[in-house]
C-alpha positions in Angstrom: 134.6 118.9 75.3 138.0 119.8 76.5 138.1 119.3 80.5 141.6 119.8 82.9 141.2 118.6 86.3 143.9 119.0 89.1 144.5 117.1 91.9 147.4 117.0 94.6 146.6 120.4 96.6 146.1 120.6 99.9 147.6 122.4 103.1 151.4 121.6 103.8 154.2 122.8 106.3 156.7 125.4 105.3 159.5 123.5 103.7 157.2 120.6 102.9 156.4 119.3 99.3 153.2 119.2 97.4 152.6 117.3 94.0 149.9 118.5 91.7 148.3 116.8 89.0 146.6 117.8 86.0 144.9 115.4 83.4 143.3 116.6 80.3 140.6 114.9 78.4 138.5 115.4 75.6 141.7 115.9 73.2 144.7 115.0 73.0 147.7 117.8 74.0 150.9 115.3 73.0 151.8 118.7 70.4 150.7 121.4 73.0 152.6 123.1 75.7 151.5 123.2 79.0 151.5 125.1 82.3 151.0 125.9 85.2 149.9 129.1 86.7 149.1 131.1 90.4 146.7 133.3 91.9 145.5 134.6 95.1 142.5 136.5 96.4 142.8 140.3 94.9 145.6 139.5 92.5 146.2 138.8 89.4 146.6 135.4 87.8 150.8 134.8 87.4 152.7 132.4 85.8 154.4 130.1 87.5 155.7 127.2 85.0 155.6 126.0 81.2 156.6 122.7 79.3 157.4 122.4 75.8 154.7 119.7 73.8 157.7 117.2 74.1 159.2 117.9 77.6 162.6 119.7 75.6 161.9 123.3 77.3 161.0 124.2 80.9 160.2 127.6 82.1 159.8 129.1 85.3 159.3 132.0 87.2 161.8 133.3 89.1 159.9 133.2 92.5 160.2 129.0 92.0 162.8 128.7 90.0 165.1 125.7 91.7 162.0 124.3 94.2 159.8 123.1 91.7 159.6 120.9 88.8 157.4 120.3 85.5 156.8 117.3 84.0 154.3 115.7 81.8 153.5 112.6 80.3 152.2 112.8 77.0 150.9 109.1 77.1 148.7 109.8 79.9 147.4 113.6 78.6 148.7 115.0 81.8 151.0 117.3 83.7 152.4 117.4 87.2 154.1 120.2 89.1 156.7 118.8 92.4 156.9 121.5 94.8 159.4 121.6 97.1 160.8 123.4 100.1 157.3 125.3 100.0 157.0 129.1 101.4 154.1 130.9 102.8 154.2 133.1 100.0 153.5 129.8 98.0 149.8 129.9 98.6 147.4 130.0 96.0 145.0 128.6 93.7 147.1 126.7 91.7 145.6 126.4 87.8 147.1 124.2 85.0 146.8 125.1 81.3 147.0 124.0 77.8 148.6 126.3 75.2 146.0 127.9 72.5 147.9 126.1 69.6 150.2 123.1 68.8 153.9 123.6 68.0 156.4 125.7 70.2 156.1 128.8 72.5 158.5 131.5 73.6 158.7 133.1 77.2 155.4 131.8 78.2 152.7 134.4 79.0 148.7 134.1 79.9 148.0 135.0 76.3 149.4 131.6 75.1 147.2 129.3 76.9 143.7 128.9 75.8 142.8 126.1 78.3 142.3 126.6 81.6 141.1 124.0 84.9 139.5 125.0 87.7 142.3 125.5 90.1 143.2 123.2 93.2 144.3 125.3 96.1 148.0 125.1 97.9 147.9 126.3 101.6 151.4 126.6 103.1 151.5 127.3 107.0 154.5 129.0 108.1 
């Protein structure tokens, strides 16, 4: 059985940093992309970053484009997300993700990612 857990959330400072973890287990996701995605009370669940299966292609949303950073390590089945120079706006549930299929993906939408965690939430005081 496929199981993502996340780890690393917790309540920061504005302007802090925050550095989530996401291992997978139950299969191994060396071929799959990964993500990461947001979502708040009321709202809908948005993307906020992607990694290609072998770490070649990044994507990111605007809103945290240049603050923070996906990795992954392929060895390990897992994928991390630095935060940096964390806003308010910031806050959420934070949920990683494991594409549906092996190979490549485009502009990276919800649709692409079959796997899913159970969220850790980010709390950023202003």
């Amino acid at each position: 059985q496929v199981q993502l857990v996340e780890s690393g959330g917790g309540l920061v400072q504005a302007g802090g940093s925050l550095r989530l973890s996401c291992a997978a287990s139950g299969r191994t996701f060396s071929s799959y992309a990964m993500g990461w995605f947001r979502q708040n009370p009321g709202k809908e669940r948005e993307f906020a970053a992607a990694i290609s299966w072998n770490g070649g292609s990044t994507f990111y949303a605007d809103s945290v484009k240049g603050r923070f950073t996906i990795s992954r390590d392929n060895a390990k089945n897992t994928v991390y997300l630095q935060m940096n120079s964390l806003k308010a706006e910031d806050t959420a549930v934070y949920y990683c993700a494991v594409a549906s299929y092996p190979g490549r993906i485009g502009i990276p939408t919800m649709a692409d990612f079959g796997f899913w965690g159970q969220g850790t939430q980010v709390t950023v005081s202003s």
